[in-house]
N, C-alpha and C positions, 0 to 999 in steps of 0.2 A: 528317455532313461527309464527301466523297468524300475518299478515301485519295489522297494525291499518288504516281504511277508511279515515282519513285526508292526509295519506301517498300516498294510492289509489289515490286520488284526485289528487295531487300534480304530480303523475308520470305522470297521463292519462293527464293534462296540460300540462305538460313536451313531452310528447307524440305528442302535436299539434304542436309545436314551434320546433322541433328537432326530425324529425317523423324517422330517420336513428338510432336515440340513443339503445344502447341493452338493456336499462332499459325500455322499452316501455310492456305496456302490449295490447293497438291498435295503432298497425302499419299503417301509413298512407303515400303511396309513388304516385306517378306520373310519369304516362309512357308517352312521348310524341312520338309518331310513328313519325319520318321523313324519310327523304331524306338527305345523308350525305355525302361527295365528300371523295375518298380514292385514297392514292398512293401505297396499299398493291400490291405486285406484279407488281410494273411499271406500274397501271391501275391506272387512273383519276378519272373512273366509277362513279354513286354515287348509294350507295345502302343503302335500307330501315334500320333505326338503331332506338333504342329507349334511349333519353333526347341524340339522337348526337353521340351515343357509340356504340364498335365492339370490345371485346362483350357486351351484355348492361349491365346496374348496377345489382350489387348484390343488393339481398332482404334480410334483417336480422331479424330474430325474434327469440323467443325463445318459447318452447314447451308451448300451452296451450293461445299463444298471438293471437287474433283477426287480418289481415290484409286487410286492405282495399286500392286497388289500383286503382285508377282512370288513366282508358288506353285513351287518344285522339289520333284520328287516322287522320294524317296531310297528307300522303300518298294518288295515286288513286285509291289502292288493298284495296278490302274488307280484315278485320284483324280480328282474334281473340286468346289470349293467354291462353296456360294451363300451368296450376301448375302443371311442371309433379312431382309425386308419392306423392304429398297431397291428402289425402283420401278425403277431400271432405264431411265428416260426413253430411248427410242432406242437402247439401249446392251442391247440382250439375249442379247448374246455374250456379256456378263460374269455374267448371272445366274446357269450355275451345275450347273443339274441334269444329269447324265450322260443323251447321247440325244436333247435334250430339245431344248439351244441351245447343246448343245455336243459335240464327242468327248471321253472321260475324255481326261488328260494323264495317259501312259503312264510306266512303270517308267525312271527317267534320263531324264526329257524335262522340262519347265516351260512356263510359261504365263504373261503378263499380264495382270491384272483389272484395266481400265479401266474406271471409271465414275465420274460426279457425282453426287453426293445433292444432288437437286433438291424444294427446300418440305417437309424433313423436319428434324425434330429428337428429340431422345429417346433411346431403349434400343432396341436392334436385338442381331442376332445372328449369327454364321455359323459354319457350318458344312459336312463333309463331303456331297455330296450323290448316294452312288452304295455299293452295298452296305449293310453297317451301321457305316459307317465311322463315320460319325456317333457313336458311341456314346464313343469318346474325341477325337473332331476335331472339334471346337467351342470357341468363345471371343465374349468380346460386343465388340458395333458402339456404342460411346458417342457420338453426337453433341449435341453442343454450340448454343443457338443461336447465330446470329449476332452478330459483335459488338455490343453494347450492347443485345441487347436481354434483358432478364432473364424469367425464368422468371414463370409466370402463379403464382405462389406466394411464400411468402418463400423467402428465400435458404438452403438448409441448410447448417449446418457443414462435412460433408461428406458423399462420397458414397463409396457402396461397392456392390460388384458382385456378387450374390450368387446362382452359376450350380448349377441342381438337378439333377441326371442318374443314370445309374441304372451299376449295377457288375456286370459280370461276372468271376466266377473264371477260368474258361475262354475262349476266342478265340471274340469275339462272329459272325465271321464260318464258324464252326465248327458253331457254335449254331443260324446261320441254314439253313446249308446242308444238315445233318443233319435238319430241319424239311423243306427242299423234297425232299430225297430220301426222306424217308417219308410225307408227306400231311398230317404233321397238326401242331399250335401248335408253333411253339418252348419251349424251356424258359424257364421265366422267369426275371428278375433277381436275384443271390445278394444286394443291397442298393441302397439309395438313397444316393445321394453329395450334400453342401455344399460348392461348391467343388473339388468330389475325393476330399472325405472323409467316410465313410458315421457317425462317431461308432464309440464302442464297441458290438461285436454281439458274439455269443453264439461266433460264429466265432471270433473274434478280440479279445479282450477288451482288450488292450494298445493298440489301435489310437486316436490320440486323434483328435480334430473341430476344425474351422473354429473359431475363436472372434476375436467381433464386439469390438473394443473402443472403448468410447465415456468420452463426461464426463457428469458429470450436466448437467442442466438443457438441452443441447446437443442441437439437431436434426438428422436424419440421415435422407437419403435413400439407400434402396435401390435397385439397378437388378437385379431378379428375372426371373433366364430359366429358362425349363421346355426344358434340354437332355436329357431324355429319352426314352429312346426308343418306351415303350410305353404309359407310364401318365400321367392327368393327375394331380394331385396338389395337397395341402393345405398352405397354410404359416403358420405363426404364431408367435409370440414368447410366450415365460407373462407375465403381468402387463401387458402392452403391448398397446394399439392401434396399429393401424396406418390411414395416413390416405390411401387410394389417389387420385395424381394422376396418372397417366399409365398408358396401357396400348397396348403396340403402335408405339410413339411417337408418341401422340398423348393430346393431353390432354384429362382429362375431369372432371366438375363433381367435387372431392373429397368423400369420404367415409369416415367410419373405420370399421372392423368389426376384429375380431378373430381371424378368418381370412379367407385370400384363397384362391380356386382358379385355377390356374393349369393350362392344356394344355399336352402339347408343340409348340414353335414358339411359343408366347406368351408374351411380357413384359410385367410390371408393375409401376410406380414406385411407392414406398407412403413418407410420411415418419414416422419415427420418433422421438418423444421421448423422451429418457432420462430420467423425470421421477423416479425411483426414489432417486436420490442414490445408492445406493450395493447393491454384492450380483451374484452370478451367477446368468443366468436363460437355462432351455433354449430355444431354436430347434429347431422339429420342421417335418419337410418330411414327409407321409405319402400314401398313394395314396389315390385317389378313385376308385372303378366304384363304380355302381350297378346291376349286371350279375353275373347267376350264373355268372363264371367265375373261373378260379383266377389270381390276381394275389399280387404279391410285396409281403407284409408289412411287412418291414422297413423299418421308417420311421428315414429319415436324422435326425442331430440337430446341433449345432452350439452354443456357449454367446454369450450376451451379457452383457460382462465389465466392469462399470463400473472406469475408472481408481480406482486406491487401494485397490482391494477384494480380499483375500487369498486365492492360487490357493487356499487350502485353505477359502475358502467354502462351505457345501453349496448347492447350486445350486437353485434355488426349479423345481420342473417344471411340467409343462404334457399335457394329454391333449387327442393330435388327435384332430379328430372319425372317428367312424366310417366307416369308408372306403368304406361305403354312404349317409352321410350327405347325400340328393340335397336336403335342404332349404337344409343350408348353403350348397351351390354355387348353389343356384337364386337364394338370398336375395344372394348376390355377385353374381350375371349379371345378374339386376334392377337391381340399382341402379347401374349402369356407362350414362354418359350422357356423349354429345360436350359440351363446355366450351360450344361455338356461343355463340360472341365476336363481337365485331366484325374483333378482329385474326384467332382462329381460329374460323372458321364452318363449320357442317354442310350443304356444299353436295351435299344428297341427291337424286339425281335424281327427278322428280316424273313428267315424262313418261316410260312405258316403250316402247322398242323390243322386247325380246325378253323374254317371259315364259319364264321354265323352271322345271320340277321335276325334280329330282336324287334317285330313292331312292339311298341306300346303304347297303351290307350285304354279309353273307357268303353263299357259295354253297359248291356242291361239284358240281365235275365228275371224270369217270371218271381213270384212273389205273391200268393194269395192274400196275404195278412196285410202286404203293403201297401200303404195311401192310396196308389197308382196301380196296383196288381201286377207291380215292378221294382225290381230293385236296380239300383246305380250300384256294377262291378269295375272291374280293373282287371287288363292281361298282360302277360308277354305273349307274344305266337299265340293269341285266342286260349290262352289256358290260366283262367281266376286259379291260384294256388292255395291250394287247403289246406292249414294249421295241422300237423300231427299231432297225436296225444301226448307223444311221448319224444324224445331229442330225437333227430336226423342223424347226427353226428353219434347220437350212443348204437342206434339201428345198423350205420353203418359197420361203427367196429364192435360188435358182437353179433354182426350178419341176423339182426330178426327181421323175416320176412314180414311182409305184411303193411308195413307204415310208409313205403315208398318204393317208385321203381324210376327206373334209370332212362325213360323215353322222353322225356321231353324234346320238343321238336326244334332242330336247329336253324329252320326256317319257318316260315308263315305256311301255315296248312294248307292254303286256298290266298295265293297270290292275289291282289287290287289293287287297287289305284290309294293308295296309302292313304294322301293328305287331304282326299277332296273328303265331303260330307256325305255319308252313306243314307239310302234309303231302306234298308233291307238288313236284314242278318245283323243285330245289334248283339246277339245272344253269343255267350262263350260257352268254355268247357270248362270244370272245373277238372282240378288233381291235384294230387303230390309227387310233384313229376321232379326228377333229378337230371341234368346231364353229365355225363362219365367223361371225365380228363384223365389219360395218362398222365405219369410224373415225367414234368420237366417238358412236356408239349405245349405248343406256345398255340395262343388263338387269336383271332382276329374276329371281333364282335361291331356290328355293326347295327345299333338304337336307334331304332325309325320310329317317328310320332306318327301315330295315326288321328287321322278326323273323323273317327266312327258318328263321336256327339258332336266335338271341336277342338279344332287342336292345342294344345298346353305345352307349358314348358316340364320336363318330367327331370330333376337332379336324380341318377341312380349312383348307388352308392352298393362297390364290390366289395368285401371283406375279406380279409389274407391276403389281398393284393395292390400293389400300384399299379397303373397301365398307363400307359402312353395312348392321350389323343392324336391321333397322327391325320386325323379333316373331319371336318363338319359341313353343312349346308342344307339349303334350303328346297323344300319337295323332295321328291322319288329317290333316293339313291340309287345312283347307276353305277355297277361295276365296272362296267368297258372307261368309263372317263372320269369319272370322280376318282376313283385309286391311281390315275396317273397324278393326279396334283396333292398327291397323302406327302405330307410333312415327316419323312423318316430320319430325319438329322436331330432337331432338336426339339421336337413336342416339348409339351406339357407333359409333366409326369403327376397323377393326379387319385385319386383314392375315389372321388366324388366329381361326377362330371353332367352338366345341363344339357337333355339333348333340347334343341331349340324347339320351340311353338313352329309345328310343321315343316317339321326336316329333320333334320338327321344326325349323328355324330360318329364317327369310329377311332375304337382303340384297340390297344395290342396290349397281350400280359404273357406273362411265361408262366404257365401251371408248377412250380416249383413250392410247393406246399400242401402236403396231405392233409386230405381233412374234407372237411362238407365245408362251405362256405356260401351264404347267402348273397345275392341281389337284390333289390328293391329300392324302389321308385321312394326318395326320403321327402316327397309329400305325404304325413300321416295320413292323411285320408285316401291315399291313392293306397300305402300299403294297407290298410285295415281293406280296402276294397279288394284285396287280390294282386295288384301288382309288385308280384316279387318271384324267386322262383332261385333255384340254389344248383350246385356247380358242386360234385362227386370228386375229391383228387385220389386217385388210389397211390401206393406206397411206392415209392423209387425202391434202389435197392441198400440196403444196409441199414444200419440204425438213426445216420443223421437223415435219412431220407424218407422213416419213418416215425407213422404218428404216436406220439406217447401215449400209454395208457394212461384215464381216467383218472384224476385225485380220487382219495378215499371219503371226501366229504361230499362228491358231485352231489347235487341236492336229486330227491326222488321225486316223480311224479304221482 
């Protein structure tokens, strides 16, 4: 039943005076970037938070709501925030990334993020997107669906929002830049955080954790975001399964397992029963490489506190898997399948326009200043991506030549042997290289890990887009016989997708969104190194199929 326009009126009032309420149809919140003093970790420090918070506030809306946030940036770091996996419909002023579709908003300056969530519902996120800001300037995107329509599930008691990220002692921006001045990794992470809280470490033994509290018999949905910055990571509950419905925000056919893998940039809905009646049981969040290199142990932890059950319970534990454990993750990534409903269907493109093969991987080019007379890069297709001065997306729609051209390469310049370990030719190319989509041509991208140095796992995360993983696998990608076993029925429909430590992944999207829109490897240090590289849509025809002009506030460069 259509809503009578005196009702209209009355909510969109309602709207101004209680802009957090779920009945809103424009959302209207307030980010204020500060500086904020913390004891996490036996550290005083104070690090960047937005309205004061770690992690900062949830954003609520529901499918089809307008939000408008006004960011003020009280800080000395140029800032800018993306909505990560909001498409963005026409609106890719708001998306976010520094450069990209936007200029950062400068020290005493702010900004308007105008945008509609357009055919979404679910778990989303946002965050910082310029430095490693990111690493405390994040909070989740809850969307709601539409009124009256209920979730393709039953209904949980309740829900909670359970954000995983990583800690440092020292000013993460300190960490970074002492890395690009000497050539080589960053340091890594002093601990894993729940919420903000890493649990008791060896550091800091006083320090207490997150804890979950629930009823018995009482179902409970989780909304699990991987705010991390460098690692993907394992999650799990002792005694409890977990029943994954949603990932990405979007829903997919459930299934229970007892751990879930989760990358940075990706979220995952899992529900939970308390079937236990009664007792404290550990929550461990732990890293995942299957990759010879050095990564941060510490695995975060958290309790789950059944009502009536006495703090002084000893806590039942739990042993996350090994943090090489690539069976576990594989057996998760398997069994993740689009719901493809009648109401939510997996409309995977069938015809291709543009085939591509994407390797990505580390490199090293010269460096006189550096330690080694070398510095550690990152490519797509051999091409390190260079920062523009000025947005992508402003270049694009007022045509200034100069800041980018439209070549980037849709294959590998000089085909190898991908996954084995190179002897030779470690060196890339840098640019600001773009490739050009028609509107509404659909592409088939195909993520190959290379073993230049060693192979990794790379989470690349597309923006303005969902895509369907439609096969994954290990070594070479071969076209003649890998695409006969592509899953075109009922993928994963996904925002943020892991191609594996030496192999492969592909997905299908449909270019139906003008605009510039970025790619990149959402390991921070893989993008500060270069891996990333951005996707031109030009204009369909008419106005819904074109990109809106500019707000009057876009910040200047």
């Amino acid at each position: 039943m259509e809503m009578a326009p005196w009702i209209r009126v009355l909510m969109f009032l309602a709207c101004l005076l209680f802009p957090a309420s779920v009945e809103c149809m424009v959302r209207h919140y307030k980010f204020d970037v500060v500086l904020e003093k913390t004891t996490r970790l036996c550290s005083s420090k104070p690090i960047v938070t937005v309205n004061g918070r770690y992690p900062g506030p949830t954003l609520v809306a529901r499918e089809d709501d307008t939000v408008l946030v006004k960011v003020v940036n009280h800080v000395k770091y140029n800032l800018s925030i993306h909505w990560h996996g909001i498409r963005q419909i026409r609106t890719g002023w708001a998306d976010g990334p520094a450069y990209i579709t936007q200029c950062p908003i400068q020290p005493g300056q702010n900004f308007v993020y105008n945008f509609t969530i357009t055919g979404q519902r679910g778990t989303l996120w946002w965050h910082a997107h310029i430095l490693w800001l990111r690493a405390t300037v994040h909070g989740a995107i809850v969307i709601l669906p539409k009124r009256g329509v209920p979730y393709p599930f039953p209904k949980p008691h309740k829900e909670e929002t359970i954000i995983l990220g990583e800690w440092w002692k020292s000013d993460v921006e300190a960490v970074i830049n002492e890395a690009l001045k000497s050539g080589l990794a960053p340091n890594v992470s002093d601990a894993h955080t729940i919420n903000g809280h890493p649990g008791p470490v060896s550091s800091c033994p006083t320090q207490g954790g997150y804890t979950l509290r629930v009823k018995p018999g009482k179902t409970y949905m989780l909304r699990i975001i991987n705010a991390a910055l460098n690692e993907e990571l394992f999650f799990k509950i002792a005694g409890h399964l977990l029943t994954v419905v949603e990932v990405d925000a979007t829903y997919v056919k459930p299934f229970k397992t007892e751990t879930i893998v989760i990358t940075p940039g990706q979220t995952t809905n899992v529900l939970l029963t308390a079937h236990r009646g009664a007792g404290k049981y550990l929550v461990a969040a732990s890293p995942f490489m299957d990759a010879p290199i050095v990564v941060d142990n510490v695995t975060a932890t958290a309790t789950l506190h059944y009502s009536g059950s006495l703090t002084s319970t000893a806590t039942t534990l739990t042993s996350p898997p090994p943090k090489n454990a690539t069976s576990v993750a594989t057996n998760f990534t398997n069994a993740l399948r689009s719901l493809n409903s009648k109401q939510y269907p997996a409309n995977v493109p069938l015809k291709i326009d543009h085939s591509l093969l994407f390797t990505v991987g580390l490199g090293i080019n010269p460096c006189p200043s550096c330690v080694n007379g070398s510095r550690v890069v990152a490519s797509i297709n051999n091409v390190t991506f260079v920062m523009p001065k000025i947005s992508l997306l402003q270049a694009h729609f007022f045509n200034i030549s100069g800041v980018f051209t439209t070549d980037f390469p849709g294959n590998p310049p000089v085909p190898f042997n991908y996954t084995s370990t190179q002897l030779t030719n470690f060196q890339t190319k840098q640019g600001t290289k773009l490739y050009r989509l028609a509107y509404n041509s659909t592409v088939q991208l195909v993520l190959q890990d290379t073993g230049m140095i060693t192979p990794e796992n790379h989470p690349l995360h597309l923006h303005g887009f969902n895509f369907f993983e439609v096969g994954r696998g290990l070594g070479n990608f071969n076209p003649k016989k890998d695409t006969k076993k592509f899953n075109l029925v009922d993928p994963v429909e996904r925002n943020t997708i892991g191609v594996p430590s030496g192999g492969w992944t592909a997905i299908r999207f449909r270019a139906d969104n003008p605009g510039v829109w970025f790619m990149h490897c959402h390991l921070e240090v893989h993008t500060t190194w270069g891996l990333k590289m951005a996707f031109v849509v030009d204009n369909g025809n008419g106005p819904n199929e074109t990109l809106l002009p500019p707000p009057s506030d876009l910040p200047k460069c």
